[in-house]
Backbone as CSV, one residue per row, in Angstrom:
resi,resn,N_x,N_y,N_z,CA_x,CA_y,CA_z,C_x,C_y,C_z
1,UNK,0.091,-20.698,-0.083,0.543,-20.044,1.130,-0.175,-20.679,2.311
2,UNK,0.312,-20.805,3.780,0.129,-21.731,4.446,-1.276,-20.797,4.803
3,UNK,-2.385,-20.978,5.519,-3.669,-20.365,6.021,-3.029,-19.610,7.097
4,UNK,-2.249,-20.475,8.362,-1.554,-19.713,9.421,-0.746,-18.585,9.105
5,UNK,-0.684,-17.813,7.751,0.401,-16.718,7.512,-1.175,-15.410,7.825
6,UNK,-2.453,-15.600,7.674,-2.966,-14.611,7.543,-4.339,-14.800,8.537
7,UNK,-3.790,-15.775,9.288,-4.690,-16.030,10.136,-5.409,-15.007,11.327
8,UNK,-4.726,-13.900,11.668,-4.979,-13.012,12.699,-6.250,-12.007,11.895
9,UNK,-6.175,-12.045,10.435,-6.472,-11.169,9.616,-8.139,-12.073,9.303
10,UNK,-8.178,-13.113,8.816,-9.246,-14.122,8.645,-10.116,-14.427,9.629
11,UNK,-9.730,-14.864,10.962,-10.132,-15.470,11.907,-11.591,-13.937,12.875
12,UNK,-12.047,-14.674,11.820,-13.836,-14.219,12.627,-14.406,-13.069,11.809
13,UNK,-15.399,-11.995,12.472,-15.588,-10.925,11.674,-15.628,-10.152,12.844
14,UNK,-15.015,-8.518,12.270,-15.513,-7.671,13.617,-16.800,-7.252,13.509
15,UNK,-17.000,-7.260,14.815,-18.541,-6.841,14.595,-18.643,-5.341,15.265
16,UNK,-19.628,-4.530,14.750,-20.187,-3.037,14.885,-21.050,-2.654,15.667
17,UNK,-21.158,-2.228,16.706,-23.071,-2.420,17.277,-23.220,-0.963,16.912
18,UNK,-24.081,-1.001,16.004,-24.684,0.556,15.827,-26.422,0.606,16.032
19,UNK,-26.657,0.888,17.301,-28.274,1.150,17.413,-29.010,0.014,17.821
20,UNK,-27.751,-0.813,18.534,-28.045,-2.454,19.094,-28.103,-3.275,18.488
21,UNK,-27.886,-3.237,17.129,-27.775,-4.178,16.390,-26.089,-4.490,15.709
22,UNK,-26.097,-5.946,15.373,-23.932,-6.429,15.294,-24.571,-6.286,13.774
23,UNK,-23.708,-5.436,13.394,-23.260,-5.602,12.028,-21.991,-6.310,11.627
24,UNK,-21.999,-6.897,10.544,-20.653,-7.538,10.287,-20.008,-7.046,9.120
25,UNK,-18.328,-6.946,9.774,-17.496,-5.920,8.671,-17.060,-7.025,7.329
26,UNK,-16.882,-6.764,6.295,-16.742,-7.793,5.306,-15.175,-8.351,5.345
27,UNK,-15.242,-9.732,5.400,-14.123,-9.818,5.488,-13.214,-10.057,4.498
28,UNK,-11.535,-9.808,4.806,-10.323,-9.375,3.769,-10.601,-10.630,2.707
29,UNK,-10.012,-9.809,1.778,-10.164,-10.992,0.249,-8.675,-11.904,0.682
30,UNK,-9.272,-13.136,0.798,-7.728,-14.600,0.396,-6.328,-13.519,0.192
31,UNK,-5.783,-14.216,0.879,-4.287,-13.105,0.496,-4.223,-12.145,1.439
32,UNK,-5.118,-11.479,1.955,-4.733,-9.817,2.120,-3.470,-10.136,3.421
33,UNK,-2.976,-9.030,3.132,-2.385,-8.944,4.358,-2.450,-8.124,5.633
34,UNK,-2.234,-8.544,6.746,-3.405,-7.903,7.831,-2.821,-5.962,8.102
35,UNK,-3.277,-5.601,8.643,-2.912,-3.976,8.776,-4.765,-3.392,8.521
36,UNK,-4.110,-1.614,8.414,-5.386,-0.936,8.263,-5.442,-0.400,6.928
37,UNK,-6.615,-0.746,6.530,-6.950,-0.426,5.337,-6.677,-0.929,4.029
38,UNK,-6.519,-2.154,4.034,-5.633,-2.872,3.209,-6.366,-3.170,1.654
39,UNK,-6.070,-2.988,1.050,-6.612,-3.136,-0.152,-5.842,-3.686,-1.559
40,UNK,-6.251,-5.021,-1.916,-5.174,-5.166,-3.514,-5.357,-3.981,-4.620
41,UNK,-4.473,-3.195,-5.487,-4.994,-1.933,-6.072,-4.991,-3.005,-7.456
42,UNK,-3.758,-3.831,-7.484,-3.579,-4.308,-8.906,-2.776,-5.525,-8.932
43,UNK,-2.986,-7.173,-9.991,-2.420,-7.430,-9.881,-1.449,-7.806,-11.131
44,UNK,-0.671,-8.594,-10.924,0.466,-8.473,-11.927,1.152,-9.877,-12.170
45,UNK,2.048,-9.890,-13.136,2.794,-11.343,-13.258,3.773,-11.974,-12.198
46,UNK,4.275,-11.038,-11.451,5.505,-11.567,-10.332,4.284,-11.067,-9.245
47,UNK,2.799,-10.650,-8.851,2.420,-10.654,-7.620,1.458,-9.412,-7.622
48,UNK,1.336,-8.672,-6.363,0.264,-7.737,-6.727,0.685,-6.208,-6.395
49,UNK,0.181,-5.452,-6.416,0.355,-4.006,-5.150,-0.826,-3.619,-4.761
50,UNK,-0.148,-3.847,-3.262,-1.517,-3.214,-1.932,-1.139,-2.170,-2.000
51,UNK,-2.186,-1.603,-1.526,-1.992,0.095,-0.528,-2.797,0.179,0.387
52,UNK,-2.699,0.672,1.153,-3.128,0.657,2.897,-2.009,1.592,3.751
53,UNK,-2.370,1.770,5.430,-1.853,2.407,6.108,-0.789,1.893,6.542
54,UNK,-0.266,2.604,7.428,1.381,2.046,7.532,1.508,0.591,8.127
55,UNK,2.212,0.036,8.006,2.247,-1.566,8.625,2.199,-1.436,9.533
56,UNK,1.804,-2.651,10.434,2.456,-3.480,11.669,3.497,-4.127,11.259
57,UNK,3.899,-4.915,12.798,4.996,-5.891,12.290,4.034,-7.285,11.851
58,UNK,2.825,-7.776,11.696,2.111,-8.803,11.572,2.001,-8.259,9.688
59,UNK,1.883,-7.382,9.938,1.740,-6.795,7.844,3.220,-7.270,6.977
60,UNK,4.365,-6.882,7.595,5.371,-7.094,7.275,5.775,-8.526,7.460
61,UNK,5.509,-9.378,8.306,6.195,-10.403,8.677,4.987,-11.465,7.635
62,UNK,3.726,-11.020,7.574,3.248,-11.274,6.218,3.297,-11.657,4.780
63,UNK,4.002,-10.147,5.040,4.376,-9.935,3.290,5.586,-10.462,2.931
64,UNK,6.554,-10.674,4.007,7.860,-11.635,3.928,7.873,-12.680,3.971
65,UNK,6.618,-13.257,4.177,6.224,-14.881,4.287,5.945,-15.063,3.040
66,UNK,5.095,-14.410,2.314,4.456,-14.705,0.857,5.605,-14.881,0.210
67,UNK,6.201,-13.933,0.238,7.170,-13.289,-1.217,8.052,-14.453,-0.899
68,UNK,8.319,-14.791,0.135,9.177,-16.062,0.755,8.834,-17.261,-0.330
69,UNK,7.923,-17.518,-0.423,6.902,-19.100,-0.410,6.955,-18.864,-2.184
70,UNK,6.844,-17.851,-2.376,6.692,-17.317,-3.966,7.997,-16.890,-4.987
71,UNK,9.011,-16.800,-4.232,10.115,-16.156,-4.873,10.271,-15.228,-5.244
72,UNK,9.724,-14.095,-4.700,9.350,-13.087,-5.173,10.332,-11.902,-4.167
73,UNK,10.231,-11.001,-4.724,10.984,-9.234,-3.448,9.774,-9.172,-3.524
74,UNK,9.682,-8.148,-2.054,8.560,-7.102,-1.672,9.144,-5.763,-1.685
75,UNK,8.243,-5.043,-2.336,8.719,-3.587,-1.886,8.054,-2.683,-1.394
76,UNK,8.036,-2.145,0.047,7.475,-1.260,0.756,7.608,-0.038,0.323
77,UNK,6.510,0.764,-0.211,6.790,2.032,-0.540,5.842,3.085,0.356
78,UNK,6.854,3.988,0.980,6.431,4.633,2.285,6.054,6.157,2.102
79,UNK,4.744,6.491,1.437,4.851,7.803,1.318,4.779,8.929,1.986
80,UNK,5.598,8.306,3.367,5.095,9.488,4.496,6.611,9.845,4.545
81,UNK,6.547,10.925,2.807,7.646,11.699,3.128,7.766,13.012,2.600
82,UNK,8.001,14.342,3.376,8.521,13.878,4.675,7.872,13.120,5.791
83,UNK,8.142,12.477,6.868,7.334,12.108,7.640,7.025,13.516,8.817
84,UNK,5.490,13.686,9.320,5.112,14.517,10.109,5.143,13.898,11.326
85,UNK,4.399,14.368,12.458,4.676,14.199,13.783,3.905,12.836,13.569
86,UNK,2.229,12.871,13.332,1.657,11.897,13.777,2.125,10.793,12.678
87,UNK,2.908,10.646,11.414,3.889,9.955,10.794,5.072,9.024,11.666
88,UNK,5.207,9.443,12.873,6.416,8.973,13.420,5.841,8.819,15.074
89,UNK,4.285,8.550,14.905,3.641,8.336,16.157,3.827,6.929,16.668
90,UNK,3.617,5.703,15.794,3.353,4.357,16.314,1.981,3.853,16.587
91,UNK,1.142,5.396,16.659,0.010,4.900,16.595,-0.664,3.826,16.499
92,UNK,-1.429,3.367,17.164,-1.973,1.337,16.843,-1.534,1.068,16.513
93,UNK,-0.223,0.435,16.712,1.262,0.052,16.696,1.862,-0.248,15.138
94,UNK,0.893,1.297,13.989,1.600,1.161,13.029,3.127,1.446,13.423
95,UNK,4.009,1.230,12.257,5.726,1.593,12.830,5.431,2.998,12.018
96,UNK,6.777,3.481,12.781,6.711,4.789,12.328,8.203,4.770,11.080
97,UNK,8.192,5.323,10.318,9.038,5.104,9.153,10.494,4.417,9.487
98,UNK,11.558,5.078,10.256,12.642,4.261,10.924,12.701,3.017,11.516
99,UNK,11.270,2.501,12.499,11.169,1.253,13.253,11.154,0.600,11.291
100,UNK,10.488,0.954,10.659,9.505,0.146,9.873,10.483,-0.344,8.597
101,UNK,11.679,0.612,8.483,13.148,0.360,7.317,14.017,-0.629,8.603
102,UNK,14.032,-0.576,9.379,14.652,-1.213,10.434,14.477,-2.491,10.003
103,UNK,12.811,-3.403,10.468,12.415,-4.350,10.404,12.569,-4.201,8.936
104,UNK,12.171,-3.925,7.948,12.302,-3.971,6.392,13.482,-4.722,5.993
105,UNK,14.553,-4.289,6.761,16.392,-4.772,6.280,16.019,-6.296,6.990
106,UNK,15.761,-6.276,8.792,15.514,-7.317,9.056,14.810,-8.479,8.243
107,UNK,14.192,-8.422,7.903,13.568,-9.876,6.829,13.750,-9.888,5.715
108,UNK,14.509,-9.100,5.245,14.648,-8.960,3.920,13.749,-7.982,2.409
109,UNK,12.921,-7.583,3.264,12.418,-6.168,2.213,12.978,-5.257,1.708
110,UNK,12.272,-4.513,0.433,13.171,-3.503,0.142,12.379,-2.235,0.858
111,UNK,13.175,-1.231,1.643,12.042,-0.357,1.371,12.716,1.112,1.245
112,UNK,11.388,1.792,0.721,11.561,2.785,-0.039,10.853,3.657,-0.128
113,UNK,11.403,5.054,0.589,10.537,6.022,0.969,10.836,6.992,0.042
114,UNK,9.524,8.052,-0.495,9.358,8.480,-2.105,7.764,9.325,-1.736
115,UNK,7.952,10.656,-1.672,6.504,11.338,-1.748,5.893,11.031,-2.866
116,UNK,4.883,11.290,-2.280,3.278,11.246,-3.037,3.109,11.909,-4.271
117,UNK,4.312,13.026,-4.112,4.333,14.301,-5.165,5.512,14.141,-6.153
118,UNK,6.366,13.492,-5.721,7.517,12.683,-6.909,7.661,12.848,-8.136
119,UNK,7.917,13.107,-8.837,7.704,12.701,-10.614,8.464,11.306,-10.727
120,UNK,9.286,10.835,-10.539,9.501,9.579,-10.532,8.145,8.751,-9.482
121,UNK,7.548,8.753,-8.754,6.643,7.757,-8.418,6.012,6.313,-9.380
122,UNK,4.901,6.572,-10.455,4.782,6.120,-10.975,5.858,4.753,-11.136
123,UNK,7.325,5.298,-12.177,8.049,4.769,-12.451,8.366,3.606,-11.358
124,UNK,8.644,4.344,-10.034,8.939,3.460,-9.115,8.490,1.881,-8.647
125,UNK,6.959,2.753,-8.505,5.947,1.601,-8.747,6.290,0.541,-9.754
126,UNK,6.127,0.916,-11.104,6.290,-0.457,-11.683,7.487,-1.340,-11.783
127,UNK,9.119,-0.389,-11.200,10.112,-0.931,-11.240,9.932,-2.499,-10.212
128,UNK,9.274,-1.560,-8.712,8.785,-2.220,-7.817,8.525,-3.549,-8.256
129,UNK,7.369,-3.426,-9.265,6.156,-4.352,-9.219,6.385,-5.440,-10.159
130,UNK,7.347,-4.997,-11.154,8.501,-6.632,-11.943,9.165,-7.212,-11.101
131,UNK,9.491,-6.631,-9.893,10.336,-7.725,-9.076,9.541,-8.540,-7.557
132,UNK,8.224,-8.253,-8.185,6.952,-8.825,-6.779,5.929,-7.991,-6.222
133,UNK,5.959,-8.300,-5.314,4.696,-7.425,-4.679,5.153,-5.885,-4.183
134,UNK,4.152,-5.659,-4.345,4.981,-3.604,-3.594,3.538,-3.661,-2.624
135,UNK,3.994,-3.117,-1.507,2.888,-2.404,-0.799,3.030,-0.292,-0.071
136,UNK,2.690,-0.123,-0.953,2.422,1.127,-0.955,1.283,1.974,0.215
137,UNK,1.903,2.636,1.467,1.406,3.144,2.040,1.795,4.679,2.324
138,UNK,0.649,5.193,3.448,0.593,6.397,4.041,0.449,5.986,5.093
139,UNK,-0.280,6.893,6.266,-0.500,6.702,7.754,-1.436,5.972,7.862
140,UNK,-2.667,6.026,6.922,-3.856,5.374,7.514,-4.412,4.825,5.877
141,UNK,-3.915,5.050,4.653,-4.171,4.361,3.705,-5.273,5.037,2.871
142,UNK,-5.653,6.547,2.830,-6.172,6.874,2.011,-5.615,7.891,1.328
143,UNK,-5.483,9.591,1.937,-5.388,10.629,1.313,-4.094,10.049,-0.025
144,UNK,-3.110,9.909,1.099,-1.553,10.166,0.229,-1.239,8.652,-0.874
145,UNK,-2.507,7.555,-0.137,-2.229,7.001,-1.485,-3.406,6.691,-2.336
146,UNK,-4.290,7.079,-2.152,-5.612,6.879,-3.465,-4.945,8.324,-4.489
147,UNK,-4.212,9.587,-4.009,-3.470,10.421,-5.143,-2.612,9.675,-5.666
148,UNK,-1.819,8.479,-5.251,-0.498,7.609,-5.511,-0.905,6.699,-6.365
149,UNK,-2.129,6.292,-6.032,-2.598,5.226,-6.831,-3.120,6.109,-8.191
150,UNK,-3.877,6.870,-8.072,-4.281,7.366,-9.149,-2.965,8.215,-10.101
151,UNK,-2.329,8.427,-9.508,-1.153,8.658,-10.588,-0.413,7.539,-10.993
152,UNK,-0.637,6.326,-10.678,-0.150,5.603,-10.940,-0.803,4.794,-12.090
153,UNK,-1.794,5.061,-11.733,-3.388,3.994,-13.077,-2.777,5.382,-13.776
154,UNK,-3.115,6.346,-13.715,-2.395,7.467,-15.234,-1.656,7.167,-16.354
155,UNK,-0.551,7.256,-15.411,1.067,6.804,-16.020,1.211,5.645,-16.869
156,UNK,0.607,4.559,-16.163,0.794,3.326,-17.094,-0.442,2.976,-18.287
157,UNK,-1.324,3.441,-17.244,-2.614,3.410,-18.107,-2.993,1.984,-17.700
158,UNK,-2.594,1.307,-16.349,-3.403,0.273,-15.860,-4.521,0.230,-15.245
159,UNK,-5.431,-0.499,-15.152,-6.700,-0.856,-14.498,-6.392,-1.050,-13.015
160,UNK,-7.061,-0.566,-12.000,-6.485,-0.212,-10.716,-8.118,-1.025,-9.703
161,UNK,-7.880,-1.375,-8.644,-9.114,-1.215,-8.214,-9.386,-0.128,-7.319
162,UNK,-10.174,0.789,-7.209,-10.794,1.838,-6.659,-11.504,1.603,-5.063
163,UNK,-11.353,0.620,-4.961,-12.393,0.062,-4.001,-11.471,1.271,-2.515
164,UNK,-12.321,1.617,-1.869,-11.844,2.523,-0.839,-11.075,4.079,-1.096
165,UNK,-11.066,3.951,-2.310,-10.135,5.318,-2.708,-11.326,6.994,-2.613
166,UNK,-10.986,7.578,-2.209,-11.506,8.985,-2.384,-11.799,9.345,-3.360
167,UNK,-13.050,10.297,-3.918,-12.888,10.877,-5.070,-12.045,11.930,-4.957
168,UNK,-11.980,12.647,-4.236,-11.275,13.714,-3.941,-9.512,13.355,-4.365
169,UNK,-9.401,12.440,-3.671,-8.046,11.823,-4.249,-7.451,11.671,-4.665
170,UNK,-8.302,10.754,-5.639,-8.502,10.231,-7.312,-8.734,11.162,-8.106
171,UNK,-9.384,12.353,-7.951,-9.394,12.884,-8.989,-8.213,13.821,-9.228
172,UNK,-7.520,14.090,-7.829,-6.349,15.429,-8.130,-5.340,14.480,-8.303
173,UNK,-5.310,13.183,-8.020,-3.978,12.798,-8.439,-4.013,11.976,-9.901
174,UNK,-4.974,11.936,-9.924,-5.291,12.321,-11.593,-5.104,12.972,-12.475
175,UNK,-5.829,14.667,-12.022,-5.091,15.473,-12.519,-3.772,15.878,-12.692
176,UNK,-2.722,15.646,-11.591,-1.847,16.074,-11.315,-0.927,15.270,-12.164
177,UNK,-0.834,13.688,-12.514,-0.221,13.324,-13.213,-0.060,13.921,-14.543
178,UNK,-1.785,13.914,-15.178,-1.686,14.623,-16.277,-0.973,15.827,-16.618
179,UNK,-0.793,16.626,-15.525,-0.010,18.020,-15.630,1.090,17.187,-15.501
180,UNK,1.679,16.489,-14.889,3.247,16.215,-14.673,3.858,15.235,-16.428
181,UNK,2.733,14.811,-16.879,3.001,14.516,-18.190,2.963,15.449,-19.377
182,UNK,2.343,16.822,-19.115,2.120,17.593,-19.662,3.376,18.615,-19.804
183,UNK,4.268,18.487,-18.714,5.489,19.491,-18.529,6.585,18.849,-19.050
184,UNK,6.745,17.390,-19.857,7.691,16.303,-20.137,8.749,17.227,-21.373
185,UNK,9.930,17.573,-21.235,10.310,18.312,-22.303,9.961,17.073,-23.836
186,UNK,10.208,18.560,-24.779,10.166,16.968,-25.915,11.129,16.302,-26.767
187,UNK,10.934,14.704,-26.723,11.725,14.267,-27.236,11.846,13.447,-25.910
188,UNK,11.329,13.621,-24.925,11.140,12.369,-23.623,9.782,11.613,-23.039
């Protein structure tokens, strides 16, 4: 992948002044793609799945470059649903779910909006994730998906990385899978 696809994301470190002194924030692992909170959870044979907060258009125009260069689909999975007020804010110019399926059709993404609370989730995910990369968000990339992610390491029983996830999170959407596997009639 060319360096100029993730260059806004690479280029320097931010720095912190806490108590007069610059701390430096660590910077994104090769690949990432730029946005807030971005994190690889897992990767896979056709590519990986992030989760992080809602895109920019620099996240998206990103992730359409890779999957471009790779042959791969992307699939945006948007768990701000329903979406709430500050969901459909724009906030630090994440998009708000409509701008963000808009641009999605524009370059060619799939995307695909699917609560946190789903019983199909899981599934989704990995349908997602045979056909490329999925990036799986919320507003700001923790509550609604470290529960997403963790029902998702459940379900399949994959190795996930944790890095940024809540315990709080992680552990109810942990639990919660387990109950949602627990209610499966039988014979499914």
């Amino acid at each position: 992948m060319p360096p100029s696809l993730y260059a806004r994301a690479a280029v320097g470190l931010t720095l912190c002044f806490a108590g007069g002194l610059a701390l430096a924030a660590p910077a994104p692992a090769p690949g990432t793609p730029p946005g807030f909170n971005v994190h690889r959870v897992a990767a896979h044979e056709r590519g990986a799945v992030w989760r992080g907060g809602a895109p920019r258009k620099d996240t998206l125009a990103a992730l359409a470059a890779s999957a471009k260069a790779r042959g791969v689909t992307v699939t945006l999975i948007d768990l701000r649903t329903p979406p709430n007020t500050d969901d459909r804010s724009g906030k630090a110019g994440r998009l708000a779910p409509k701008d963000e399926a808009a641009l999605a059709a524009k370059l060619g993404l799939r995307y695909l909006p699917v609560s946190a609370l789903s019983k199909e989730l899981p599934s989704r995910i990995e349908e997602a994730a045979r056909q490329g990369d999925v990036y799986m968000h919320c507003m700001y990339g923790v509550n609604r998906t470290g529960f997403a992610v963790a029902r998702y390491a459940r379900a399949t029983g994959r190795e996930v990385d944790r890095e940024g996830l809540g315990k709080r999170d992680w552990s109810q959407g942990f639990a919660f899978q387990g109950a949602q596997a627990a209610r499966k009639p039988a014979g499914k």
